[in-house]
N, C-alpha and C positions, 0 to 999 in steps of 0.2 A: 518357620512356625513361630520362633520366639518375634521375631518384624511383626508378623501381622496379633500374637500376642500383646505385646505392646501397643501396639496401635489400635487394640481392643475390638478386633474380629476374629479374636480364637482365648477359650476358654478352657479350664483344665476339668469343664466336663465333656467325660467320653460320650461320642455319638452325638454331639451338638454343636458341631463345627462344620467347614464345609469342605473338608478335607476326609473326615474321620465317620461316615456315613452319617450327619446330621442333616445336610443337606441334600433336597427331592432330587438335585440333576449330577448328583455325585455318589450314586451307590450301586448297587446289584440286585436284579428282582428276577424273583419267580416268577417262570411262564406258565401258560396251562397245561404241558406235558411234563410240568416236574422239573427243565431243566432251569436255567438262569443267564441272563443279559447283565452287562453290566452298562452304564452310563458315565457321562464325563464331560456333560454338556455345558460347562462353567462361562465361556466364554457368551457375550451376546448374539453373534451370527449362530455357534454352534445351539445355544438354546434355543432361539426362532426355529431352528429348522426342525430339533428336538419337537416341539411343541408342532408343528405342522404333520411331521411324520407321524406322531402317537396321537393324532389329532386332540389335544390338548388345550381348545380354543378357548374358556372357563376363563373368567376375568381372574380367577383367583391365584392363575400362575404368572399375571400379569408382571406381577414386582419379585422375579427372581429373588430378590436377595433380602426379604424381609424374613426373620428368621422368627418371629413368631407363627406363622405363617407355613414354613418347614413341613413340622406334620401333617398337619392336615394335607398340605400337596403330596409329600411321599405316602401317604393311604392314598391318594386318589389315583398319583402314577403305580402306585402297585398293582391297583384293580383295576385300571385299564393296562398293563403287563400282565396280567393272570387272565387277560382275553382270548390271547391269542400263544400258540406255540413257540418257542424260541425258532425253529426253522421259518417261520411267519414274519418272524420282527427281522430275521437276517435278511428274507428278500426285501422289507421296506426301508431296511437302514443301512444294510452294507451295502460300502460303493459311496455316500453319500459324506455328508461330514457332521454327524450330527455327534461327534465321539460316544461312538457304539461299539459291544463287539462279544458274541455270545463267551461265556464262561465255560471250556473246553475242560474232559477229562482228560488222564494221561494218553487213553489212547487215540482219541479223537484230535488231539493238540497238532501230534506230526502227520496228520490228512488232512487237515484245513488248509486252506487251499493258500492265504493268506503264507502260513509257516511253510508250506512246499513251496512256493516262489521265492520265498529267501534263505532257502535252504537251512532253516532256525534247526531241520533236527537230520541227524545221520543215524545210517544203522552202522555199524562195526562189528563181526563178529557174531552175528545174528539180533545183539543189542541196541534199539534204538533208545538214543538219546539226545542231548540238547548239544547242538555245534558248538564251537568254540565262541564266544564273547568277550568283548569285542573285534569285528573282523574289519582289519583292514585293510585299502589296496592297494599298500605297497610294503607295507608287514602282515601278509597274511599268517594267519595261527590254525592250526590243528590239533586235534584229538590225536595226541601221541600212538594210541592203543586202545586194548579193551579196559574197563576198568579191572583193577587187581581182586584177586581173589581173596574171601575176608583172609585178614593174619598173614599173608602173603608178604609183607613189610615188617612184619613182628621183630624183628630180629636188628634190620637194620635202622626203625626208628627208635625201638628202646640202647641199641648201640648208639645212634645222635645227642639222644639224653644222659648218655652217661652211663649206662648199663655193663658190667664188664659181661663177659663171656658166662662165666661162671654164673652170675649172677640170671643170666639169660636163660639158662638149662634149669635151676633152680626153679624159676617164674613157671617155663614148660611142665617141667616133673609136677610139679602140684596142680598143673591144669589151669593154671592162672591166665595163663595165652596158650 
């Protein structure tokens, strides 16, 4: 950020960059059922296809990178993304390389079909959660366990800090942990 700072393609105003949602092929839009897509179409091939897919042919997205320009194309890809459903734009754009990729809830995240093929979430314990990161294949890592129950460590991180004994049952007594 400070590179292209300097080199005077990023500003320290928010939302008028092309990192920081200023820019039409680098942000997240509402569909017509409420949910959200995101974009990430920066590069030239991935925008062409961008622009093919959302059928986006309008001279005015011609010059990606003219940054006056900006808003008015993010209104326009808005309201052609508010045409159609987010499960709509997944069958036109996943699978494809236009850097797409609908905006999941917690639950929806570990049944995408994308995170079941790389096993991104485990259950443990009845708890699903997010796999270990980074994994790899010759130091593989795991989820020790289930996560701890809250205060469950009470004792033994205020003992790392310093805490004596005493001092620990005092904290308890007054309901403090």
């Amino acid at each position: 950020v400070y590179g292209m700072k300097s080199s005077g393609d990023w500003t320290n105003d928010k939302g008028a960059n092309m990192l920081d949602g200023g820019a039409h092929c680098y942000d997240a839009y509402a569909c017509a059922d409420g949910n959200w897509i995101s974009i990430g179409s920066l590069e030239p091939q991935f925008y062409a296809l961008l622009r093919e897919k959302a059928g986006l042919d309008d001279e005015l997205f011609d010059d990606q990178w003219n940054r006056a320009t900006w808003p008015q194309k993010k209104q326009r890809l808005a309201a052609v993304i508010r045409q159609r459903s987010r499960s709509e734009w997944c069958d036109i754009m996943e699978g494809s390389d236009v850097c797409f990729a609908p905006v999941l809830d917690l639950d929806e995240a570990p049944t995408h079909e994308h995170n079941k093929t790389r096993e991104t979430f485990v259950t443990i314990d009845e708890v699903t959660q997010p796999n270990a990161a980074p994994r790899f294949s010759r130091t593989p890592g795991g989820i020790q366990g289930p996560p701890p129950a809250a205060g469950e460590h009470n004792d033994a991180a205020l003992a790392d800090w310093g805490f004596s004994a005493t001092q620990i049952a005092d904290l308890r007594d007054a309901q403090a942990i």
